[in-house]
C-alpha positions, 0 to 999 in steps of 0.5 A, a space after each residue: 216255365 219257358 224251356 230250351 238249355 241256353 236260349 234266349 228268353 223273355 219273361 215279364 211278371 207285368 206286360 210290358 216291362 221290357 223294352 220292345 226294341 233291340 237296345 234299353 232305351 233312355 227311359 225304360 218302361 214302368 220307371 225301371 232300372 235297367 241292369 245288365 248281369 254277364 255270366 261270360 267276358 263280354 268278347 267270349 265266342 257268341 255261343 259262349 257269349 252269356 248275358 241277362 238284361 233286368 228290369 228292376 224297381 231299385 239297381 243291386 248297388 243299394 245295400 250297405 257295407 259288407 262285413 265277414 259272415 261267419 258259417 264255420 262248416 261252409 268252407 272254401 278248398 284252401 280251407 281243405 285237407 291238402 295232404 290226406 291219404 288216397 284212401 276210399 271214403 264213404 259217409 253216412 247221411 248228415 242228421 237232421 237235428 240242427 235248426 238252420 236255413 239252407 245257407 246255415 246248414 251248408 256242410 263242405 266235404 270235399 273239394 279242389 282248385 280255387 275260385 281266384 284261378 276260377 278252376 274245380 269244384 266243392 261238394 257240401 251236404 246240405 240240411 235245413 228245417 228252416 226257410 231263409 226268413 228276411 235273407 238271401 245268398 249270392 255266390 260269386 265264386 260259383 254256378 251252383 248245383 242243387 240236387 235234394 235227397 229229401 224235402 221239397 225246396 222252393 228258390 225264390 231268384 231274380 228271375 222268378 221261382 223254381 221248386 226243385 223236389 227230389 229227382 230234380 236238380 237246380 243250377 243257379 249260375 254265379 252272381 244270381 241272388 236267391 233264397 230258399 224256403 222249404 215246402 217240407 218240414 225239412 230238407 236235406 241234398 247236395 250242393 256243388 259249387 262249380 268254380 270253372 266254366 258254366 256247366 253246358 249239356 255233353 255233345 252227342 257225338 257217335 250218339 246222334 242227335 238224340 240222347 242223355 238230356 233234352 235242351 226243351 226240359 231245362 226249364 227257366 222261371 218265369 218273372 216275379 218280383 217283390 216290393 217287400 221293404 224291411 231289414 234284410 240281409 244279403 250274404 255273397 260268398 267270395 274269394 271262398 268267404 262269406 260276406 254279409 250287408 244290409 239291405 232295405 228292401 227285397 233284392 228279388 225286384 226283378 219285374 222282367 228279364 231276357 237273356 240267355 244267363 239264367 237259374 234252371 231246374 231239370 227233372 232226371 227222370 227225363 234222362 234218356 238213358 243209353 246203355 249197352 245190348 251187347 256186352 260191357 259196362 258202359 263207362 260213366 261218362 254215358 250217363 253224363 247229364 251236364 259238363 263244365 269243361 276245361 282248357 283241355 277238351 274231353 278233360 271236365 272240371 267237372 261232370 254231372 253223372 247220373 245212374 238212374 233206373 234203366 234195363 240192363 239186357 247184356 249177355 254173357 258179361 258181367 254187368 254191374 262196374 268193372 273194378 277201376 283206377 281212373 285219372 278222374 276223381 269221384 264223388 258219389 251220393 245217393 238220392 233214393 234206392 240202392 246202388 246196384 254196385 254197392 247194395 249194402 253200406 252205401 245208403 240214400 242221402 250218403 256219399 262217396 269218394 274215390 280219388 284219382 287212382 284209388 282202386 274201387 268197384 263192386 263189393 263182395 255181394 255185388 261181385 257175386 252177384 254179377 258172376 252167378 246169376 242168370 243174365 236174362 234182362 233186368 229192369 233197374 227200377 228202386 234206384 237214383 245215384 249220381 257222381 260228380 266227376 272231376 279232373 283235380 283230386 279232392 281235398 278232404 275236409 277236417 269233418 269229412 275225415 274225421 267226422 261222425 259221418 265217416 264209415 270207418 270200416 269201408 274198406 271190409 265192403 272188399 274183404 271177402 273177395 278171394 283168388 279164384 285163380 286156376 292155372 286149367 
């Protein structure tokens, strides 16, 4: 797999399929047909300027009337909760028992803004125990982030394939067909439907130059393509609906590419991991491994946090998150291990939500903990939990509120703590 976040690159599954010179000539090679995918306005600054040519046996134009597709767990943010309290929420991990494919097994927990305003984000839970058999998706409304909890999945996309495994992420950016075939029995993950600007690795700023995630891992697929003709379905999320149409033969036609707009798989162990030897909780943004900005610069539509294991050295300080109220909204999840801020309660391939002011931090054993014991340095090793960050308030769906997955008794996490206030 080629690497380097945001290069310009060039793949071909047979040698040459892809024109040699600068512009598609009259008659591209191998009797393909050249299309163009723009993942930004065509006049955006050259480094905004995000575009992929494909060199494909038949052009995306051939498939037949789209029709509404009915998933009635896969829903939009106008489909939301608008008016639930503040209150914190926490869930359990979804069950495994219902037969589906990845895109049948979409379930929408949270979300804001809208994809028509091309603002905010939403956050599903995803299940299968199925491979997508003789169908494939397309995402108009979103770039696409794929962090599995359990299961190995492959995605077969134009530009080739890309297995993602737990600690691993997938990001397919808007209007890339895919499918999704599992390498495992099942599989389970979260997904985030990012509506605003493509998701760009955070400047480094006072860090320097090295740091956080390193352009050189995200990896991009190499070309490969399938002639395969038969009854396929084609399902394209839009305007926060799905659509289905019929198509005739394999979408994943592409024999070769270049560009700079194109799916990728990044592995979090590689995260270098900056944390302090002093004293303080970091804030969250520290362990930001990707962004979609806003309008507003250092305000993120959204950002993609990770808490992965790391050594914790700080003296004379109490270490684990301070209790907080932030103008950013948060949701957790939990790939593997324990979180260091709630050990109990809060467990892999579960979730979280703070929303923006509602008060939130360590629980009754974390608290002790993190005032009693003898700060010698630490290695943080079982553990991998992550956040999505985002400026807009979630909207909560009708399940996540109401569900089987919702932790009633969340709030009893902080019931224990008392005053220790004393005037000497």
């Amino acid at each position: 797999m080629a690497g380097g976040f945001g290069n310009h690159i060039t793949s071909e599954a047979i040698n040459g399929a892809v024109p040699t010179q600068q512009n598609s000539p009259q008659k591209p090679p191998l009797g393909l047909y050249p299309e163009q995918l723009s993942g930004s306005a065509f006049t955006q600054t050259r480094h905004e300027n995000l575009k992929s040519w494909l060199y494909r046996i038949l052009p995306s134009v051939m498939h037949g009337d789209f029709s509404e597709y009915k998933q009635q767990n896969f829903l939009a943010p106008s489909d939301l909760i608008s008016n639930s309290a503040p209150n914190q929420l926490r869930w359990g991990p979804p069950s495994l028992d219902k037969d589906s494919d990845f895109v049948d097994g979409i379930l929408t927990m949270v979300g804001n803004g809208s994809p028509e305003s091309q603002e905010g984000i939403c956050i599903h839970l995803y299940t299968a125990n199925q491979s997508m058999k003789s169908r494939f998706f397309m995402n108009a409304d979103a770039h696409m982030m794929i962090v599995p909890h359990l299961g190995r999945l492959l995605l077969k996309t134009e530009f080739g394939e890309i297995e993602v495994s737990p600690t691993e992420i997938a990001v397919i950016p808007k209007g890339i067909k895919f499918s999704v075939d599992l390498k495992d029995a099942s599989a389970s993950g979260y997904l985030c439907e990012n509506f605003g600007a493509p998701f760009i690795i955070p400047d480094l700023g006072p860090i320097g130059s090295n740091g956080l995630a390193n352009p050189r891992h995200f990896l991009a697929p190499e070309a490969k393509y399938s002639e395969e003709k038969g009854d396929f379905q084609l399902i394209q999320r839009f305007a926060g609906r799905l659509w289905k149409a019929k198509v005739d033969h394999s979408p994943l036609n592409v024999v070769g590419w270049h560009g700079n707009y194109w799916p990728y798989k990044y592995d979090l162990k590689l995260f270098n991991t900056i944390n302090t030897v002093s004293f303080d909780h970091p804030d969250p943004s520290i362990f930001t491994v990707l962004t979609s900005p806003s309008f507003h610069p250092g305000l993120a539509n959204c950002d993609f946090v990770i808490f992965p294991p790391r050594w914790m050295v700080a003296e004379n300080t109490f270490r684990p998150p301070y209790y907080h109220r932030n103008i950013m909204s948060e949701f957790m999840g939990l790939i593997e291990g324990v979180y260091d801020a709630k050990e109990d309660g809060f467990v892999a391939g579960g979730s979280s939500l703070h929303n923006c002011f509602s008060a939130h931090g360590p629980d009754l054993i974390a608290f002790e903990k993190g005032t009693e014991n003898n700060l010698k340095p630490e290695r943080y090793k079982n553990t991998l939990a992550f956040m999505f960050e985002t400026r807009l308030p979630y909207r909560v769906s009708p399940f996540a509120l109401t569900g089987s997955l919702r932790h009633e008794n969340y709030r009893e996490c902080w019931s224990g703590l008392q005053s220790n206030f004393k005037k000497t």
